[in-house]
NUKOLFI-737935 format. One record per residue: residue in one letter; x, y, z of N, C-alpha, C in turn; residue number from 0. Coordinates in nm, 2 decimals, padded with zeros to 4 digits. Atoms other than C-alpha are relative to their C-alpha. Layout:
REM residues N
(node 'a', (X, Y, Z), (X, Y, Z), (X, Y, Z), NUM),
...
REM end
This chain:
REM residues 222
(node 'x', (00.11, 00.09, -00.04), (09.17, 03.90, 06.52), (00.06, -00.13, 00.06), 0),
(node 'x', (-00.07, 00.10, -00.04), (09.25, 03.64, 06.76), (-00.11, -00.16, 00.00), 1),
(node 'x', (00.10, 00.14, 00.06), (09.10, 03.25, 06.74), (-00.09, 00.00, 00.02), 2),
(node 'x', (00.15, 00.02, -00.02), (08.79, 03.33, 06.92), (-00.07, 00.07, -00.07), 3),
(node 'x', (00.08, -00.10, 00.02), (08.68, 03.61, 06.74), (00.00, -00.09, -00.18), 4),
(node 'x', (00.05, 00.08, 00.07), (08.75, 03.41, 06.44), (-00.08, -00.09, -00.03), 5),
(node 'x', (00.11, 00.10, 00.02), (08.61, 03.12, 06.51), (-00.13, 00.01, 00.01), 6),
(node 'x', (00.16, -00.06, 00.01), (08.27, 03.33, 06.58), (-00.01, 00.04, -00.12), 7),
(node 'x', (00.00, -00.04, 00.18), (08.35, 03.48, 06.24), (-00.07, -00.11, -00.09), 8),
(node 'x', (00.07, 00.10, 00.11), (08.29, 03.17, 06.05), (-00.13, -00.06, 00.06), 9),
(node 'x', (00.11, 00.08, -00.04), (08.03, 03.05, 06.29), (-00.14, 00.06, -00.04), 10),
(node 'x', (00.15, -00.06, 00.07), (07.82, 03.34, 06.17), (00.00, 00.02, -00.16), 11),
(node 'x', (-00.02, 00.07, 00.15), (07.94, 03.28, 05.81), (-00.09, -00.12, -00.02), 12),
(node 'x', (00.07, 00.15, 00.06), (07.84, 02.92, 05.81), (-00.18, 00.02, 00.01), 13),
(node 'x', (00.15, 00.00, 00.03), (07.51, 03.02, 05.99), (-00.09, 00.07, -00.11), 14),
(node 'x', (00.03, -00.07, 00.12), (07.44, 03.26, 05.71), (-00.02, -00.08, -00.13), 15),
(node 'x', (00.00, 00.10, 00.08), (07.50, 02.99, 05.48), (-00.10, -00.06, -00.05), 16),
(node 'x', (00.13, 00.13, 00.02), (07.27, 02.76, 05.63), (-00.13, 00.03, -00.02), 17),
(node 'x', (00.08, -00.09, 00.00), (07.00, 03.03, 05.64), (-00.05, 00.01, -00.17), 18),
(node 'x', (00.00, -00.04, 00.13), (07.02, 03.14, 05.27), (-00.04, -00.16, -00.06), 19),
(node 'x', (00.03, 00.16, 00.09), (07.05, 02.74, 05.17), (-00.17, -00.03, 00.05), 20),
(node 'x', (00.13, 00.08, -00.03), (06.72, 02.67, 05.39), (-00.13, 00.11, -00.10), 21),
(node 'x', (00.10, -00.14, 00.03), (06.52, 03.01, 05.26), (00.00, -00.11, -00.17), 22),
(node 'x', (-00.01, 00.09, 00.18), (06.65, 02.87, 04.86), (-00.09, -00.12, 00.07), 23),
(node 'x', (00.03, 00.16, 00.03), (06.55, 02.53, 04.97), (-00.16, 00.04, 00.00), 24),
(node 'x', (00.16, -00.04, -00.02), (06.16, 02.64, 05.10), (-00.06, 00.10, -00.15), 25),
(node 'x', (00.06, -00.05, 00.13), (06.16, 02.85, 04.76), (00.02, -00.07, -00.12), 26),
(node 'x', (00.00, 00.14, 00.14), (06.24, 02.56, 04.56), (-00.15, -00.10, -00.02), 27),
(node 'x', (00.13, 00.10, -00.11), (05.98, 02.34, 04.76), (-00.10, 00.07, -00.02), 28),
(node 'x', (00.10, -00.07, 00.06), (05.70, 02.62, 04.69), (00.02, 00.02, -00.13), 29),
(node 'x', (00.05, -00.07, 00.14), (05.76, 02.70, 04.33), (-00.04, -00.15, -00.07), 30),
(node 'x', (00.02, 00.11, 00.06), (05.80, 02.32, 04.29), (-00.15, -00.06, 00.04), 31),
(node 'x', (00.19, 00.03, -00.07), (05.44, 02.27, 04.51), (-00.09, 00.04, -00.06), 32),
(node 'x', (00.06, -00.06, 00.10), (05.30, 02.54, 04.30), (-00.01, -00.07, -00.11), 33),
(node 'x', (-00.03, 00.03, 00.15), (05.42, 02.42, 03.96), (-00.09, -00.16, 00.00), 34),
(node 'x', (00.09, 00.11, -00.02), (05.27, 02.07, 04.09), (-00.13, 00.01, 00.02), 35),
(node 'x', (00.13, -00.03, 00.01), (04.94, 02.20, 04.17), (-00.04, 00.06, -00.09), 36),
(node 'x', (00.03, -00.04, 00.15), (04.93, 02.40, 03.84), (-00.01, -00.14, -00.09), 37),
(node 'x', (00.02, 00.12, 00.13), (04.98, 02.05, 03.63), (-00.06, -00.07, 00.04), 38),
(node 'x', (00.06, 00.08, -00.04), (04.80, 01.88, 03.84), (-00.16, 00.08, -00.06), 39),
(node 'x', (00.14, -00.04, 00.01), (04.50, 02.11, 03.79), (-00.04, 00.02, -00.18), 40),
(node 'x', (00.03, 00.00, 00.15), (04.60, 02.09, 03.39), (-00.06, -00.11, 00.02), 41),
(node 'x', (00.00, 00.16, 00.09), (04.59, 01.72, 03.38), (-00.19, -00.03, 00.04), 42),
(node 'x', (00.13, 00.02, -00.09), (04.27, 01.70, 03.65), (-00.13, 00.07, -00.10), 43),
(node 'x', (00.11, -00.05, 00.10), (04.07, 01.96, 03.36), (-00.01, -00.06, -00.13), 44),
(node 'x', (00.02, 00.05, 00.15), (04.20, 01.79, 03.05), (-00.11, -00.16, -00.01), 45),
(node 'x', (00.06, 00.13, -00.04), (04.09, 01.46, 03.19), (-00.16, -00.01, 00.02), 46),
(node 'x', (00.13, 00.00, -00.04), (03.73, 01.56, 03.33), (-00.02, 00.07, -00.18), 47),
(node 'x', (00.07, -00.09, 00.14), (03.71, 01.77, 02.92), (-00.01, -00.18, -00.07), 48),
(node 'x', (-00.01, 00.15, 00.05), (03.80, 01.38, 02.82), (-00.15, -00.10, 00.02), 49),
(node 'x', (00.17, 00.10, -00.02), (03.54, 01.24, 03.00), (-00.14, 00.07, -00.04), 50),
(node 'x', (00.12, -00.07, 00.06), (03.29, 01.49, 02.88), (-00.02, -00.02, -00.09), 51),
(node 'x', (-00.01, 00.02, 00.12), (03.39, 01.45, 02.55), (-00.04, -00.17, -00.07), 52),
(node 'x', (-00.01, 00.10, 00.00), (03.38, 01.08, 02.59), (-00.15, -00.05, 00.00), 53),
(node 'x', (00.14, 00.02, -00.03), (03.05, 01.05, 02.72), (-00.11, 00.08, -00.10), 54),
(node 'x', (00.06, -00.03, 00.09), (02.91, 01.28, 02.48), (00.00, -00.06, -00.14), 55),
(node 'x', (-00.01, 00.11, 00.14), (03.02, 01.07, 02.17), (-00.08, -00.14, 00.04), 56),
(node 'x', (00.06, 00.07, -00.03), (02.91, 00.82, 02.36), (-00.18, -00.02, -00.01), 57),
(node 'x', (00.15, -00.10, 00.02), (02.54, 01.00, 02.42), (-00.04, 00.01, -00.17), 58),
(node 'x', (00.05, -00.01, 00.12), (02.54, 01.03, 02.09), (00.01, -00.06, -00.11), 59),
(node 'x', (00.02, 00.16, 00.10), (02.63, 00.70, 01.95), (-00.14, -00.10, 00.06), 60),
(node 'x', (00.17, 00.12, -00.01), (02.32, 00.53, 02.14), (-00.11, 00.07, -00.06), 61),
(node 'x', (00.11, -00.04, 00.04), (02.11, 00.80, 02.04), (-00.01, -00.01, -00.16), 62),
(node 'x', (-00.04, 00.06, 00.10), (02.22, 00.70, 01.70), (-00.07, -00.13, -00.07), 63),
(node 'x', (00.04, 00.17, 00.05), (02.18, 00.32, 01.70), (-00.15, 00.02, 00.07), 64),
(node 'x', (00.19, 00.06, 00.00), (01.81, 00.40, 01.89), (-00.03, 00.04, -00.13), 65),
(node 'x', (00.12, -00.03, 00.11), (01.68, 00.58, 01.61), (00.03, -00.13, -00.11), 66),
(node 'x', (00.03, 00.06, 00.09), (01.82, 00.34, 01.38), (-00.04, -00.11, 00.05), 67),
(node 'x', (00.08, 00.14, -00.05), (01.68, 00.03, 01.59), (-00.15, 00.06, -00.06), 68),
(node 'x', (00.15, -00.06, 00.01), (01.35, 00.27, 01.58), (-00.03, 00.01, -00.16), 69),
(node 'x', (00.06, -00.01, 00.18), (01.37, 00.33, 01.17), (00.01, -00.14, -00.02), 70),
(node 'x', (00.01, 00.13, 00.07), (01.45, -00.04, 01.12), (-00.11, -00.12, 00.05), 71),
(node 'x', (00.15, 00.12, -00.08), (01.16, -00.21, 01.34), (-00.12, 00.11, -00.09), 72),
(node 'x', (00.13, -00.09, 00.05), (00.91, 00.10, 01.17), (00.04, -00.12, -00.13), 73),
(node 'x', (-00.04, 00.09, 00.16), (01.08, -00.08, 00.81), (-00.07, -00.11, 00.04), 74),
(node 'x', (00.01, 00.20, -00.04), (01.06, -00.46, 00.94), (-00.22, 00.04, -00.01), 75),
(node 'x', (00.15, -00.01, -00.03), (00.69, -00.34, 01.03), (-00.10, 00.06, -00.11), 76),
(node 'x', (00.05, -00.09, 00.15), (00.63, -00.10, 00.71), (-00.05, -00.19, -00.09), 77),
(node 'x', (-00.05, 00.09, 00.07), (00.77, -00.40, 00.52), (-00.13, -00.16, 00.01), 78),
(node 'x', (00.09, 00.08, -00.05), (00.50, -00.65, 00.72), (-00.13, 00.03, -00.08), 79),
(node 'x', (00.11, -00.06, 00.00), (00.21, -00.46, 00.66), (-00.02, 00.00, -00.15), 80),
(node 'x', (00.02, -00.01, 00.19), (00.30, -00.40, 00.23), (-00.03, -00.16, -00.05), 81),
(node 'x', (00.03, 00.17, 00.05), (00.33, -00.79, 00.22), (-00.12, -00.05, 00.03), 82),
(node 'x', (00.13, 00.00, -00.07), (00.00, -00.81, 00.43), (-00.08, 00.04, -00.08), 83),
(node 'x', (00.12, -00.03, 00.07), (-00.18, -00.63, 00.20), (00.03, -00.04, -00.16), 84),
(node 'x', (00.00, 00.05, 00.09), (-00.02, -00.77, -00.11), (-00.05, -00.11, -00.03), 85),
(node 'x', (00.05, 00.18, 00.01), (-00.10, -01.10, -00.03), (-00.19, 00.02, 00.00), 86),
(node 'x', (00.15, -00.01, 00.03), (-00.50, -00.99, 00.03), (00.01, 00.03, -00.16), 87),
(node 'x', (00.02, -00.05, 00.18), (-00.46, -00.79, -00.34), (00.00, -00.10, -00.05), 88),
(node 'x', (-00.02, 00.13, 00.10), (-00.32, -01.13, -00.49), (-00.08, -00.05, 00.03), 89),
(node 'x', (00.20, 00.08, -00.01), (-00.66, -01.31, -00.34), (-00.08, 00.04, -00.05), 90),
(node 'x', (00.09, -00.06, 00.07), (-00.86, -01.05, -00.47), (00.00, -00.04, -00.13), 91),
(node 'x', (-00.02, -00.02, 00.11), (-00.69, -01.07, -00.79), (-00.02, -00.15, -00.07), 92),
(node 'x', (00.04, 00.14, -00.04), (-00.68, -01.51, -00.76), (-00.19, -00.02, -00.04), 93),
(node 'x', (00.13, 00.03, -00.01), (-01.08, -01.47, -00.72), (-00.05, 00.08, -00.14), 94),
(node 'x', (00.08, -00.03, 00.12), (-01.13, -01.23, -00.98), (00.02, -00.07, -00.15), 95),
(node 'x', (-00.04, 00.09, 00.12), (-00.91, -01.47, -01.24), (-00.12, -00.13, 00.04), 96),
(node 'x', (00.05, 00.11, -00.04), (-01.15, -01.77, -01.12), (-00.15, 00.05, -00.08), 97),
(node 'x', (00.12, -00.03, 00.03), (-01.45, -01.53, -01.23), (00.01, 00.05, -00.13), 98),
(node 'x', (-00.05, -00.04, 00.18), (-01.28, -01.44, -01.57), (-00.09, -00.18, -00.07), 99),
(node 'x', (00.07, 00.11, 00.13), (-01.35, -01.78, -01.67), (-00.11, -00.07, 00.00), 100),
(node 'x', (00.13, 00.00, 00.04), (-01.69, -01.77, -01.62), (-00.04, 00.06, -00.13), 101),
(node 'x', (00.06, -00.07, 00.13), (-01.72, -01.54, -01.90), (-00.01, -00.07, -00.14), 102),
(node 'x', (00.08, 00.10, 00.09), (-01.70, -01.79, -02.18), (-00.11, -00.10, 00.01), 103),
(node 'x', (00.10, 00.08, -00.01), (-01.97, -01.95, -02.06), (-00.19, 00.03, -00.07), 104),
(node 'x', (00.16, -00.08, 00.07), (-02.24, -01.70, -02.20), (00.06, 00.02, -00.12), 105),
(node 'x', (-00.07, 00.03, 00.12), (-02.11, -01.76, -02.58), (-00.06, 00.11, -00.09), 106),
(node 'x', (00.01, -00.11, 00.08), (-02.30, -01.51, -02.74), (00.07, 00.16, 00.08), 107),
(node 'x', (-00.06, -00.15, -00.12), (-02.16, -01.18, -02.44), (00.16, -00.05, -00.10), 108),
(node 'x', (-00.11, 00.01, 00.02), (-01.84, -01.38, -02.50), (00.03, 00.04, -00.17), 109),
(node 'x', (-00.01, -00.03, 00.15), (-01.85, -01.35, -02.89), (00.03, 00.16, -00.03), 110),
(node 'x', (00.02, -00.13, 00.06), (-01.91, -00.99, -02.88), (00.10, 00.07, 00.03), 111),
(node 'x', (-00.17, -00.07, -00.07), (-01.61, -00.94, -02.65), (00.08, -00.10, -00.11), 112),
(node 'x', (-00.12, 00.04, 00.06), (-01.37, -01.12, -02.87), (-00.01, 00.07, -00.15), 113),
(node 'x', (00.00, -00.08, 00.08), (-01.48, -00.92, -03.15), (00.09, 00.14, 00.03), 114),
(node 'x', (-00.07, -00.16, -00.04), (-01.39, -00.59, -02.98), (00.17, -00.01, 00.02), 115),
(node 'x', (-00.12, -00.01, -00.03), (-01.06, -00.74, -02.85), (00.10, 00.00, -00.08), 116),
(node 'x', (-00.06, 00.05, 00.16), (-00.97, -00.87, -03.22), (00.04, 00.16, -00.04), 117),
(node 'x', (-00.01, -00.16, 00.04), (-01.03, -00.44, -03.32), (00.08, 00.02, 00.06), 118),
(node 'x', (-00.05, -00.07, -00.05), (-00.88, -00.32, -03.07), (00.13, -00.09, -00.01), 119),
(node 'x', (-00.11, 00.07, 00.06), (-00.56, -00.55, -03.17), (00.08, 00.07, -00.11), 120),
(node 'x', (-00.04, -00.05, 00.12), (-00.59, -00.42, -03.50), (00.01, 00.10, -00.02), 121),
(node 'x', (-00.06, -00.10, -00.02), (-00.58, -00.07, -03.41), (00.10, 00.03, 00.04), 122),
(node 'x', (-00.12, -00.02, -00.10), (-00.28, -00.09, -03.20), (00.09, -00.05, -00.09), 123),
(node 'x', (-00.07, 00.07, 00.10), (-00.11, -00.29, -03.47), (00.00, 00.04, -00.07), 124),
(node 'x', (00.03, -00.03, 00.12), (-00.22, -00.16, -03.79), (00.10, -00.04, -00.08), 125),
(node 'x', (-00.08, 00.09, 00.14), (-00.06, -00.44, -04.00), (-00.07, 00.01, -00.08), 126),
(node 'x', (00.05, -00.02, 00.09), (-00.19, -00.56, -04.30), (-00.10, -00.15, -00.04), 127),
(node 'x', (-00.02, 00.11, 00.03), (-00.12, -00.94, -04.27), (00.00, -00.06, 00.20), 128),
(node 'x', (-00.01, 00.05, -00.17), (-00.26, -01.06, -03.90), (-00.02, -00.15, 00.01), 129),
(node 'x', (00.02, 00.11, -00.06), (-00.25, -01.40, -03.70), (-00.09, 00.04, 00.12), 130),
(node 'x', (00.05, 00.00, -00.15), (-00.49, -01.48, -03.44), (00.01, -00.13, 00.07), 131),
(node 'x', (00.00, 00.11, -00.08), (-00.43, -01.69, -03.14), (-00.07, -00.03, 00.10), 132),
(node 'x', (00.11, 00.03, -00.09), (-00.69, -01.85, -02.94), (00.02, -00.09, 00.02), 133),
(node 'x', (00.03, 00.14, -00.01), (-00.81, -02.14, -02.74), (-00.05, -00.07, -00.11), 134),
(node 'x', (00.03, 00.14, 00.08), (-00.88, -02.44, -02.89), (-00.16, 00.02, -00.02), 135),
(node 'x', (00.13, 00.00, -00.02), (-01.22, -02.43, -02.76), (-00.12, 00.11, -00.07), 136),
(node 'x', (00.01, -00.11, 00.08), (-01.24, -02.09, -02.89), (-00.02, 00.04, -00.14), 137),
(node 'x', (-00.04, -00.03, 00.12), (-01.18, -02.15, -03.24), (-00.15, 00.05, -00.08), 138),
(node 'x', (00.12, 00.00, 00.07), (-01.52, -02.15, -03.38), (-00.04, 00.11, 00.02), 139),
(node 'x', (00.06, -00.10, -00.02), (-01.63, -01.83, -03.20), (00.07, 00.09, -00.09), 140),
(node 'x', (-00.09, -00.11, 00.06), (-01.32, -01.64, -03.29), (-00.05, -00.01, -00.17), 141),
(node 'x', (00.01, 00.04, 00.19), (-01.39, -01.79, -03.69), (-00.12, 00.08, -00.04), 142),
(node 'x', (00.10, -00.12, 00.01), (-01.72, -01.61, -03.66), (00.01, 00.14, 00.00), 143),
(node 'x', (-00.02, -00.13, 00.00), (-01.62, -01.30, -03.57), (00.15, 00.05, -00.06), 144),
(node 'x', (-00.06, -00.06, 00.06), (-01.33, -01.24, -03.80), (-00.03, 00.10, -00.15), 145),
(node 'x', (-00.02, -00.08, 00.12), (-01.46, -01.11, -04.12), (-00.09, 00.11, 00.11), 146),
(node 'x', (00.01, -00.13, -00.05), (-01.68, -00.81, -03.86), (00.13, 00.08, 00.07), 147),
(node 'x', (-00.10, -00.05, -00.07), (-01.39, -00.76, -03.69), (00.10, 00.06, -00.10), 148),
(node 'x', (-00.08, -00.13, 00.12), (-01.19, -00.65, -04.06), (-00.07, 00.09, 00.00), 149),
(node 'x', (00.07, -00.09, 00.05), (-01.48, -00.49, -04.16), (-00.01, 00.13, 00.03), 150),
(node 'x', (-00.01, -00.08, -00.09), (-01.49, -00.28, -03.81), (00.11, 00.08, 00.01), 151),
(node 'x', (-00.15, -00.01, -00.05), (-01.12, -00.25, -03.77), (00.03, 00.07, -00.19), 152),
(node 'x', (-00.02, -00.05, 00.10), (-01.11, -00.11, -04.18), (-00.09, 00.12, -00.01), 153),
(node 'x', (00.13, -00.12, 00.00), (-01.41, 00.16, -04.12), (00.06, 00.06, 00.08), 154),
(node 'x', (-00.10, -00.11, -00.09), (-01.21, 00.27, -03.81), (00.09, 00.07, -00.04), 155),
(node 'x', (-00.12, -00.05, 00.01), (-00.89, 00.29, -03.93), (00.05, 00.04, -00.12), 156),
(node 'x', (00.01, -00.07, 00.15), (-00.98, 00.40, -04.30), (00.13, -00.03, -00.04), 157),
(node 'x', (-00.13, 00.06, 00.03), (-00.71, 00.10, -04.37), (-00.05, -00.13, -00.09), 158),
(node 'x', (00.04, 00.13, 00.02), (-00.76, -00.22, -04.57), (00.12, -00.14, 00.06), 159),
(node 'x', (-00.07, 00.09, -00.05), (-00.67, -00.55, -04.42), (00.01, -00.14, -00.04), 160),
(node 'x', (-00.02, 00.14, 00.09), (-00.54, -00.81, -04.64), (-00.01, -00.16, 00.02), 161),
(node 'x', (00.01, 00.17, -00.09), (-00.53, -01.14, -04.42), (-00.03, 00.06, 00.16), 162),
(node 'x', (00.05, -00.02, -00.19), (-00.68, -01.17, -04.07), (-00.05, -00.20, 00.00), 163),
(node 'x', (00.03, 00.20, 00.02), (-00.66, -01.62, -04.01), (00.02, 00.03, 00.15), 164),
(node 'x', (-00.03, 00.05, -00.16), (-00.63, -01.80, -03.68), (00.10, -00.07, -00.03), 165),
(node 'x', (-00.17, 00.05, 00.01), (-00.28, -01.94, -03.61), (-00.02, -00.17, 00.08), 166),
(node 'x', (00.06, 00.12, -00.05), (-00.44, -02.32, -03.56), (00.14, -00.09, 00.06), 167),
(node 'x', (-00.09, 00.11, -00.06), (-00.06, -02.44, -03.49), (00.02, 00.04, 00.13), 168),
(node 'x', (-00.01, -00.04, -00.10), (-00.04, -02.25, -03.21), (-00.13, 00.12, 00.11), 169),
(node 'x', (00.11, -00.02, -00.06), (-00.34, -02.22, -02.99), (00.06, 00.09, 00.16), 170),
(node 'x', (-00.05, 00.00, -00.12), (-00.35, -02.08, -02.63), (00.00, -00.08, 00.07), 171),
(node 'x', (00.01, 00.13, -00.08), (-00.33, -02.29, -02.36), (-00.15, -00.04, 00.07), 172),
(node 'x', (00.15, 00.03, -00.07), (-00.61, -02.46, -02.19), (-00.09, 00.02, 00.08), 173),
(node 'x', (00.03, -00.04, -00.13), (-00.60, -02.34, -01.86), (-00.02, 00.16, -00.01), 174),
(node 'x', (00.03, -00.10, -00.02), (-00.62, -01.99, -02.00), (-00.15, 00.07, -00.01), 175),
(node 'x', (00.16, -00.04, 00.02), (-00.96, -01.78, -01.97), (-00.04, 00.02, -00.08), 176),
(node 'x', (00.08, -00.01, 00.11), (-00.98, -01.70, -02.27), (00.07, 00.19, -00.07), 177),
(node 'x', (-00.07, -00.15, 00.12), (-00.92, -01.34, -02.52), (00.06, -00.07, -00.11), 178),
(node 'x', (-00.09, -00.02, 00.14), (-00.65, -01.32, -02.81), (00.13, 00.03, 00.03), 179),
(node 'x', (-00.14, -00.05, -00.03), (-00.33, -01.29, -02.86), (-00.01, 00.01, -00.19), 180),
(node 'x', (00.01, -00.02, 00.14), (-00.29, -01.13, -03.24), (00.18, 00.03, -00.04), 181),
(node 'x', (-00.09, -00.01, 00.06), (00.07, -01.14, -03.41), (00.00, 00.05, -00.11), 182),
(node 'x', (00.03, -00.07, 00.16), (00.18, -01.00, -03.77), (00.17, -00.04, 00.01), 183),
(node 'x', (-00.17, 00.01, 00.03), (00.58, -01.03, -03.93), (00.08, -00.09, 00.06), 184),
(node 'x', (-00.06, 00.13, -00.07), (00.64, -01.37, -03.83), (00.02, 00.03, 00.13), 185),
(node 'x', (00.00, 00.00, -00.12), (00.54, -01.32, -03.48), (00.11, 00.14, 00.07), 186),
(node 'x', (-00.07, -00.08, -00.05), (00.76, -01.02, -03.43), (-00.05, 00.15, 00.05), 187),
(node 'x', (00.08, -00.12, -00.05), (00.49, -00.74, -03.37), (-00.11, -00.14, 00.05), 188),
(node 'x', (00.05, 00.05, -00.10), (00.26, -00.88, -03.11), (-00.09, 00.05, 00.03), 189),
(node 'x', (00.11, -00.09, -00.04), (-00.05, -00.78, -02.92), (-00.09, -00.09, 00.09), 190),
(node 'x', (00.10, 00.12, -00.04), (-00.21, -00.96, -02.62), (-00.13, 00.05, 00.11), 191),
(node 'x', (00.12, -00.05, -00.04), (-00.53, -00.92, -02.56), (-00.08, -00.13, 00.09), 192),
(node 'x', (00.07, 00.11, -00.05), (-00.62, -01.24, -02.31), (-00.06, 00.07, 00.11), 193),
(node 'x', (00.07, -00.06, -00.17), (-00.86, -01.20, -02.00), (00.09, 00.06, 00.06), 194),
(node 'x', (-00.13, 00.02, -00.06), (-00.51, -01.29, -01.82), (00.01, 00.15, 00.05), 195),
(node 'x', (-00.10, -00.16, 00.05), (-00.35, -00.96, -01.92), (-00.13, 00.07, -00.01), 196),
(node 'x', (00.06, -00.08, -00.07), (-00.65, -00.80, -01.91), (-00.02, 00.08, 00.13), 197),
(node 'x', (00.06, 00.01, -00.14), (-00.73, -00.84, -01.56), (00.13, 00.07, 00.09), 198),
(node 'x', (-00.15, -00.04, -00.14), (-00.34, -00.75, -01.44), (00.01, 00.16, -00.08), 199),
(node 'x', (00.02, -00.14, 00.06), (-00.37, -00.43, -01.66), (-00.04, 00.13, 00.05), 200),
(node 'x', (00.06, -00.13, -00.13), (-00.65, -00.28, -01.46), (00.01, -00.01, 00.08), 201),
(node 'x', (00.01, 00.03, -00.20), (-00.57, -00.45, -01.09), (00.17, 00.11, 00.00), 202),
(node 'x', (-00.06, -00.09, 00.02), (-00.24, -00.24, -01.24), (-00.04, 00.18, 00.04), 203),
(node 'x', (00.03, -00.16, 00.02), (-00.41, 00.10, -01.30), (-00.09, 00.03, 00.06), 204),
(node 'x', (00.08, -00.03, -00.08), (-00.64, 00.07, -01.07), (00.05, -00.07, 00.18), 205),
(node 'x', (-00.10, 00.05, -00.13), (-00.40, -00.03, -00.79), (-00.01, 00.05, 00.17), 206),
(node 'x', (00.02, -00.08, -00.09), (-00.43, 00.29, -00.58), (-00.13, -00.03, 00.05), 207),
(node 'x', (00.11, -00.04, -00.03), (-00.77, 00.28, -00.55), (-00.04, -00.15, 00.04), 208),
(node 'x', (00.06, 00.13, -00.01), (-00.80, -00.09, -00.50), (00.10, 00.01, 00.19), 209),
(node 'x', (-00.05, 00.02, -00.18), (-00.57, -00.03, -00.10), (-00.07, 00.09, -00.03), 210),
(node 'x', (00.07, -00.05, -00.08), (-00.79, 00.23, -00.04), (-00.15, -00.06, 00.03), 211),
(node 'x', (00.14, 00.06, -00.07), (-01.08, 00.03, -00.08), (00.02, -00.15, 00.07), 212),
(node 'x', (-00.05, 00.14, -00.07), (-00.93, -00.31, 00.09), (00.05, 00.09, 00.13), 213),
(node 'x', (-00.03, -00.06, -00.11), (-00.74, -00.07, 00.33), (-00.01, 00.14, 00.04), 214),
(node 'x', (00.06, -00.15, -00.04), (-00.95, 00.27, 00.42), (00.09, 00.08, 00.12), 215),
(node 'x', (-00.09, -00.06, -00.17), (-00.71, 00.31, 00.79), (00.12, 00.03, -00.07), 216),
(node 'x', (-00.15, -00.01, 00.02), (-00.38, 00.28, 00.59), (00.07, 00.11, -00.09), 217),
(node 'x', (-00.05, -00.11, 00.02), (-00.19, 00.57, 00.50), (00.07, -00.05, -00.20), 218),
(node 'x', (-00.02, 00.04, 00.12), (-00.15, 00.52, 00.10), (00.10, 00.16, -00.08), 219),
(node 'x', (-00.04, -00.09, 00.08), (00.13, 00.66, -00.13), (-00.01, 00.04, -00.13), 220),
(node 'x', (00.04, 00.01, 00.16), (00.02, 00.85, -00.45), (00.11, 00.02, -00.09), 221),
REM end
């Protein structure tokens, strides 16, 4: 082989070289273009699932805080409306205390009520040895109607009743309408039978039926 034929020798060596290095290089360059467009199309899906995900917590924290804006203004408004009609009940109730104490004013009606309230004391009680506590104003009536009121309260309750007095150190108050209040065992069994407590007894047990007749539109719970 003389120097030209070598020197062509290597020249188509080298070009072979440079061939194989460019072909590798272009298959480097596409797997690495590929491999880039594959993570790119990861990252491009995880990201839009991010934002899906994001906006749906989202979606579903306002729809959250509306309802609870919506249950807390229905409350605030519930809440309006019970105070609304409490406050009319307590006038009702106001006016009908104002008309309680008309009732001592017709002294024989009132007599015959303070008899019954005295029994019906002494049934609930069935001591032996009772105090009664009245107004001041009261005392005379109540003093009348205690010996019917054993008599009645002993025929009922096929009991005898050894003491029945008024408790003169401790009257009711002035300002109240009027009833009884009956004690026994040094004040420690009790029994109060005033207008007062009358009147919050039944605006009690007749409660329901007192918003349906004040409030006929309003949705009442039994």
């Amino acid at each position: 082989m003389n120097e030209a034929q070598a020197r062509h020798h290597i020249t188509q060596m080298k070009n072979f070289i440079l061939r194989e290095a460019e072909e590798n290089r272009d298959m480097i360059l596409a797997k690495a273009h590929e491999e880039y467009n594959v993570d790119k199309a990861k990252i491009v899906m995880n990201e839009k699932k991010k934002m899906a995900l994001d906006y749906d917590r989202k979606e579903k924290q306002a729809a959250v805080a509306k309802r609870i804006a919506i249950s807390q203004e229905f409350n605030h408004s519930r809440i309006e409306i019970l105070k609304a009609q409490d406050d009319c009940i307590q006038t009702v109730s106001d006016h009908a205390r104002k008309q309680l104490a008309l009732v001592s004013r017709n002294p024989e009606k009132y007599r015959i009520l303070l008899q019954k309230l005295i029994v019906q004391c002494l049934l609930i009680m069935r001591e032996t040895e009772v105090m009664v506590i009245c107004r001041e104003e009261d005392r005379a009536l109540v003093e009348s109607v205690l010996a019917p009121a054993k008599q009645a309260y002993e025929a009922a309750a096929s009991a005898t009743l050894a003491s029945l007095a008024i408790n003169v150190k401790r009257p009711l108050p002035a300002d109240c309408c009027g009833g009884v209040v009956l004690t026994a065992n040094g004040g420690r069994v009790s029994c109060n039978n005033t207008l007062e407590t009358r009147l919050q007894l039944a605006i009690e047990k007749k409660l329901p039926e007192i918003r349906k007749s004040l409030f006929p539109n309003a949705l009442h719970k039994e």
